[in-house]
N, C-alpha and C positions, 0 to 999 in steps of 0.2 A: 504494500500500500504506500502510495506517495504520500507528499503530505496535501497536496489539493484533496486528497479524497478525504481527509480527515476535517476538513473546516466543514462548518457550517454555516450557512445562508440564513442571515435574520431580516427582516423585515419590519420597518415603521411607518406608520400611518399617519402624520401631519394633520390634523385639521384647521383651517384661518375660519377667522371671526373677522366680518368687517365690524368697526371701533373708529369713529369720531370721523371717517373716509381713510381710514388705512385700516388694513388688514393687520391683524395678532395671531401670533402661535396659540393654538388651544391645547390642550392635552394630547399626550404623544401617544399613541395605541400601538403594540406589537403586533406579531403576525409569525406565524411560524410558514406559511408559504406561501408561493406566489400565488395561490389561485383564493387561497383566505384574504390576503392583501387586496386584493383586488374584489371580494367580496366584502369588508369591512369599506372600503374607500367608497363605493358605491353607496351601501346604504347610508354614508356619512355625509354624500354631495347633497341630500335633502336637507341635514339640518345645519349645511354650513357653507360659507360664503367660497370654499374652497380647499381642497384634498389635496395632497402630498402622499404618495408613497414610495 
């Protein structure tokens, strides 16, 4: 085993809040994989001005 196959792939989730006409970091959400990252960002674009993953 090399060492590539030993790391592991993390995943965070970003949400902004627009705030006074500028955007803020909201709370940071993990994800253990690309297909949950992208299901957490999704249902998170409804309650927020904008997603990061």
């Amino acid at each position: 085993m090399s060492v590539a196959d030993k790391t592991a792939e993390k995943f965070i989730i970003m949400p902004y809040r627009k705030a006074k006409a500028k955007l803020t970091l909201g709370e940071m959400c993990p994800a253990f994989s690309e297909t949950g990252a992208i299901k957490i960002a999704t249902s998170m674009s409804e309650r927020f001005a904008g997603v990061a993953a």
